[in-house]
C-alpha positions in Angstrom: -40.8 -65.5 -132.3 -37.9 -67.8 -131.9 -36.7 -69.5 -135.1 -37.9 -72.9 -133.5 -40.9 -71.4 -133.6 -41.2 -70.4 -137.0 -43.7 -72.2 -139.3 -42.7 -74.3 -141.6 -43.5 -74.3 -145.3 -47.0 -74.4 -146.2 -48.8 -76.8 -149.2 -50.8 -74.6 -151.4 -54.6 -75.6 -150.5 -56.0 -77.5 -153.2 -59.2 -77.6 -154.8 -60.1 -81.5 -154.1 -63.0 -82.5 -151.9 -61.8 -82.4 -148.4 -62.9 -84.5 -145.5 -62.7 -83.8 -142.2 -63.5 -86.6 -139.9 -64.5 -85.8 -136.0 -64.5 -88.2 -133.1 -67.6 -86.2 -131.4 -69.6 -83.4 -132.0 -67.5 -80.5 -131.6 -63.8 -81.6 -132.5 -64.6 -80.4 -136.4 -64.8 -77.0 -135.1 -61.9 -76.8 -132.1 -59.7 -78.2 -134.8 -60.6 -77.4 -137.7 -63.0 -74.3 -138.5 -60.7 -72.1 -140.4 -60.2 -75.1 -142.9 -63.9 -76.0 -143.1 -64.3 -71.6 -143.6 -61.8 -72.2 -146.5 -62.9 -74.4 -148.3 -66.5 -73.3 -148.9 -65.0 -70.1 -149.4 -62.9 -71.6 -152.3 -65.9 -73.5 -153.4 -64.5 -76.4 -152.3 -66.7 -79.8 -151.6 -66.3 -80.7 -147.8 -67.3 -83.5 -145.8 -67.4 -83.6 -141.8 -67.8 -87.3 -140.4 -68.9 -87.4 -136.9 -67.5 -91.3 -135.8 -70.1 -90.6 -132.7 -72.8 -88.5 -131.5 -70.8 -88.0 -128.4 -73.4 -90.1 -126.1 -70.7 -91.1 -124.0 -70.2 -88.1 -121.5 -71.6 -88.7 -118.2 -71.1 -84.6 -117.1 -72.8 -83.4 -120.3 -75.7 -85.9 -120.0 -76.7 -85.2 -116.3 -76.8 -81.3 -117.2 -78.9 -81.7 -120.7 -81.0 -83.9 -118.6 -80.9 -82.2 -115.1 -79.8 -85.4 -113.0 -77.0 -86.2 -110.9 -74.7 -88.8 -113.2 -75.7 -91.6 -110.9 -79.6 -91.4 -111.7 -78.5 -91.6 -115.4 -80.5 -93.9 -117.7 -79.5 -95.2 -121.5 -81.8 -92.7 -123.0 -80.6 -89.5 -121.1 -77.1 -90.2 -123.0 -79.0 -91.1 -126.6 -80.6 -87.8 -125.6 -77.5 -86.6 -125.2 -76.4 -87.3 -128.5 -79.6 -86.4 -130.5 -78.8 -82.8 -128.7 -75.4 -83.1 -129.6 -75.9 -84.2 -133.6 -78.3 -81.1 -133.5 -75.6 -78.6 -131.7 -73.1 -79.7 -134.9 -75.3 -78.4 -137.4 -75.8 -74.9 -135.6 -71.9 -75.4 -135.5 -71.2 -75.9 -138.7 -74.0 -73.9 -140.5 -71.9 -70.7 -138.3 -68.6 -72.2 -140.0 -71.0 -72.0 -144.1 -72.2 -75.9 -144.5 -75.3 -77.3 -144.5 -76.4 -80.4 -142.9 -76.2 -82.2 -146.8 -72.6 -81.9 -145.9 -72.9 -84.0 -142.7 -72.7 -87.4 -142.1 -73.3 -89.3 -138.4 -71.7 -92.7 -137.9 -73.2 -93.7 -135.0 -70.1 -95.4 -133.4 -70.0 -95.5 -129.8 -68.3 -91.9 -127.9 -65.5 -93.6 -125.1 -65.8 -96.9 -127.0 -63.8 -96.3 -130.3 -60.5 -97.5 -128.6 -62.4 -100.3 -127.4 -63.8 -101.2 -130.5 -60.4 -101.1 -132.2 -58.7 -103.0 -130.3 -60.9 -105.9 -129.3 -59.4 -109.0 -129.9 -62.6 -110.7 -130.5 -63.7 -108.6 -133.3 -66.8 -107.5 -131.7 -69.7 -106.4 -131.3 -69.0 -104.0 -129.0 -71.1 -102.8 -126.5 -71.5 -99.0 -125.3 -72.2 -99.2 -121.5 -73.9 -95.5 -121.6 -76.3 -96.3 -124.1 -76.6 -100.2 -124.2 -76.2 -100.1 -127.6 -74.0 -102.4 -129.7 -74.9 -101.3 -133.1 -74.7 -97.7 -134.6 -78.4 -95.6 -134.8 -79.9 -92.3 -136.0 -81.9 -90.2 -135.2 -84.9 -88.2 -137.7 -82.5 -89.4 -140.6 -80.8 -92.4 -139.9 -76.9 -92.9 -139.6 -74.5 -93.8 -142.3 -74.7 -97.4 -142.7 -78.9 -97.2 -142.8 -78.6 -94.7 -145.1 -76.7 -96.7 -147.2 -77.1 -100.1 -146.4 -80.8 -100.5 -145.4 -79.5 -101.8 -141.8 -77.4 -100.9 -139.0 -74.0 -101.9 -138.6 -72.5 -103.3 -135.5 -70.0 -101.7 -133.0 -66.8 -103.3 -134.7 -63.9 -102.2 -136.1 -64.0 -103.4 -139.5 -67.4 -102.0 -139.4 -65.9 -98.3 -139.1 -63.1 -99.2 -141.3 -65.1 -100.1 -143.8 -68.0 -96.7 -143.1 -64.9 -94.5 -143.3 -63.4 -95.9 -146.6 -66.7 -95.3 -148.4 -67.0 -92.3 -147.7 -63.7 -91.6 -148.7 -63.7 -93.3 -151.9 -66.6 -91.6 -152.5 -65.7 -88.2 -151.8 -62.6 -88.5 -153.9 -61.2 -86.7 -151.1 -57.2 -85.3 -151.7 -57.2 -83.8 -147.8 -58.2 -85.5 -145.0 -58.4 -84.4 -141.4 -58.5 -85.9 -138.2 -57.2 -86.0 -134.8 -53.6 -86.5 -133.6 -51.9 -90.1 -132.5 -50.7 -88.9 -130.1 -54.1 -86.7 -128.5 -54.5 -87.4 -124.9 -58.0 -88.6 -125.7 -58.5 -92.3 -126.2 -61.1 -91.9 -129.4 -59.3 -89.5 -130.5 -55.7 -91.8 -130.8 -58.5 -94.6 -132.3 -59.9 -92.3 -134.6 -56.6 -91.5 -136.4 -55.8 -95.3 -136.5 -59.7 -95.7 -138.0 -59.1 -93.2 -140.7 -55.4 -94.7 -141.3 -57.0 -98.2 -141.9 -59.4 -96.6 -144.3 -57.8 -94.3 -145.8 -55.3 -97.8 -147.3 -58.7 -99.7 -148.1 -59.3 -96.7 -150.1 -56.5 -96.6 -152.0 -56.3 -93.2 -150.6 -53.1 -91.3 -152.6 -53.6 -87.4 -150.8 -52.8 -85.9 -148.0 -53.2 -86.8 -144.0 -53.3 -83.7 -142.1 -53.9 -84.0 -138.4 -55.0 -81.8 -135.6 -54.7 -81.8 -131.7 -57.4 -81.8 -129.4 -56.0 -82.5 -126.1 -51.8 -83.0 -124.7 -51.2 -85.5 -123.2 -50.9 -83.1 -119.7 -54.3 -81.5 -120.9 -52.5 -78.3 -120.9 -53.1 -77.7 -124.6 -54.1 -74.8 -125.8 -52.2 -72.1 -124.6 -52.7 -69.3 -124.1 -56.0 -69.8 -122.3 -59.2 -67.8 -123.4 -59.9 -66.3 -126.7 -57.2 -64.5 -128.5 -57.4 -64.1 -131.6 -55.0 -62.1 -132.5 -52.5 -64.9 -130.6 -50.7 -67.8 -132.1 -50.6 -70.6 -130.2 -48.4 -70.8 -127.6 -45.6 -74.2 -128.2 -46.9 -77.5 -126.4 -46.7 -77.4 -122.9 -45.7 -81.6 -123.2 -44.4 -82.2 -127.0 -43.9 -85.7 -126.2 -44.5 -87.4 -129.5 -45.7 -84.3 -130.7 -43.0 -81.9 -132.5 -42.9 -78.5 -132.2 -43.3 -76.7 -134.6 -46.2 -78.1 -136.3 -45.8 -79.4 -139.9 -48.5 -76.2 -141.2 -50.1 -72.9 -139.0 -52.5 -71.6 -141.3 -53.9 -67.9 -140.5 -57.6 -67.1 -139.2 -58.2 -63.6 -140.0 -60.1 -61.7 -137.2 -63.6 -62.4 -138.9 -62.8 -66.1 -139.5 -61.5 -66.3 -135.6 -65.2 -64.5 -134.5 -67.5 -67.1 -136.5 -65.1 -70.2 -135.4 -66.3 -69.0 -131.4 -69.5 -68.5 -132.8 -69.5 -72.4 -133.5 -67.6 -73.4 -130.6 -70.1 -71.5 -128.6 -72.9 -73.7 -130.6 -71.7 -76.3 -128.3 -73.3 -74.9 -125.2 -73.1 -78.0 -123.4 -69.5 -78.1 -123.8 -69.2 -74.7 -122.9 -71.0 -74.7 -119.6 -69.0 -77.5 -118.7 -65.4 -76.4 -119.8 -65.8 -72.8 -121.6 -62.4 -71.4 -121.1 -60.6 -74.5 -122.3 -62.8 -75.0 -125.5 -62.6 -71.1 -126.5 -59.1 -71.0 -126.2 -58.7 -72.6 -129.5 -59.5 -69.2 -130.9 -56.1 -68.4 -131.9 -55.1 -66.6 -135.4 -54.3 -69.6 -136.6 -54.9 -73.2 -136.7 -52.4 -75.8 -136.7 -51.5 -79.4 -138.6 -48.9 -82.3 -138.2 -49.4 -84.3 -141.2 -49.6 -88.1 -140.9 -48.8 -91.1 -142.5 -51.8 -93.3 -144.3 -50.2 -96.5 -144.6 -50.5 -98.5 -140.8 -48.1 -100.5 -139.1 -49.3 -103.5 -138.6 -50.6 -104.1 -135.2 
């Protein structure tokens, strides 16, 4: 290993609530599984957030339903998501949580971008699902839960989700995808949690995680390795090389995170090599700033 390659220094993991927050069922556990893993082994309180049920995905709701995409209807993709909500905790039950650790948003899968930047402030409406308000399923989403309503597909409505849970969590780490991810919600969903985590009053640590490069070369190498680091980004553009942390996954931590990957069967009929290939013997953070520029 080169020395550019080296990690850098590592923060002692705490033993603060952590949240980890995921733009769809099944980011949590390509990014984040060994940390999840940790801290319920530490006996650490953590959080997942789903922002949505991933009931935007045209591919993954003609096979769940067993159309073509073009005879979709609204409730194949809230199908979709109901199937995806329940795939996350098979996930994350692999990776030692319970679904009392869970919580669903209901925000809108290819629409979080939207949402956030939408000059009229909203609603926003999810052209999958018709839907311009967050739902639930057998338990209702977030803002029922709490709120004895549903809240509407706008970004000071996330904003405002995200920093109660925070607040409430008393969170020190927070997780969630990279600014620079090649994935629209996922660039959003950093600048959601940003936004929040200042309403908060948020005073820990921003860790984030990649998902997709902007080439959609990311991971490398492909297929499981777990005895592999990962291999540096194909395009680091905005993304610097070496990552800020690579924390180890030990060979039984690497076999249960592919267990939960592989909970995602959807996503793995449609794109197994690339989603298992973030079996590595490590996982790997930037960390971010929580204050936002003003846009």
């Amino acid at each position: 290993m080169s020395s550019d390659d080296e990690p850098r220094s590592q923060a002692p993991l705490g033993a603060s609530p952590v949240v980890v927050v995921a733009p769809h069922p099944d980011d949590e556990s390509l990014g984040c599984a060994g940390v999840i893993m940790g801290a319920v082994a530490r006996g650490v309180d953590v959080r997942v957030v789903f922002l949505t049920y991933g009931d935007g995905f045209p591919a993954a709701a003609a096979l769940h339903a067993g159309k073509d995409e073009d005879a979709l209807a609204p409730e194949d993709f809230v199908a979709l998501g109901q199937e995806r909500a329940r795939q996350a905790g098979v996930a994350t039950r692999a990776l030692g949580l319970d679904e009392t650790h869970l919580t669903f948003l209901g925000y809108p899968d290819s629409g979080l971008a939207a949402m956030l930047d939408a000059s009229d402030g909203g609603p926003w409406t999810q052209p999958f699902t018709g839907k311009s308000h967050t739902y639930g399923f057998a338990s209702p989403e977030h803002h029922t839960h709490v709120h004895g309503s549903p809240a509407p597909y706008t970004r000071d409505a996330v904003v405002n989700d995200l920093a109660e849970i925070i607040a409430a969590s008393r969170a020190e780490e927070i997780y969630v995808t990279h600014p620079a991810d090649g994935h629209a919600d996922h660039r959003a969903a950093c600048e959601l949690v940003v936004r929040a985590a200042g309403a908060a009053s948020f005073d820990g640590t921003l860790y984030t995680y990649l998902v997709h490069s902007a080439d959609h070369r990311w991971p490398l190498p492909r297929g499981v390795t777990p005895d592999a680091p990962f291999d540096p980004l194909p395009d680091p553009s905005g993304i610097p090389w070496p990552p800020d942390e690579r924390r180890p996954l030990s060979p039984p931590e690497a076999a249960r995170k592919l267990e939960a990957i592989e909970a995602y069967s959807l996503e793995t009929q449609l794109s197994g090599e690339y989603v298992r290939s973030f079996v590595k013997s490590e996982e790997v953070f930037w960390r971010g700033a929580t204050r936002s520029p003003s846009r």
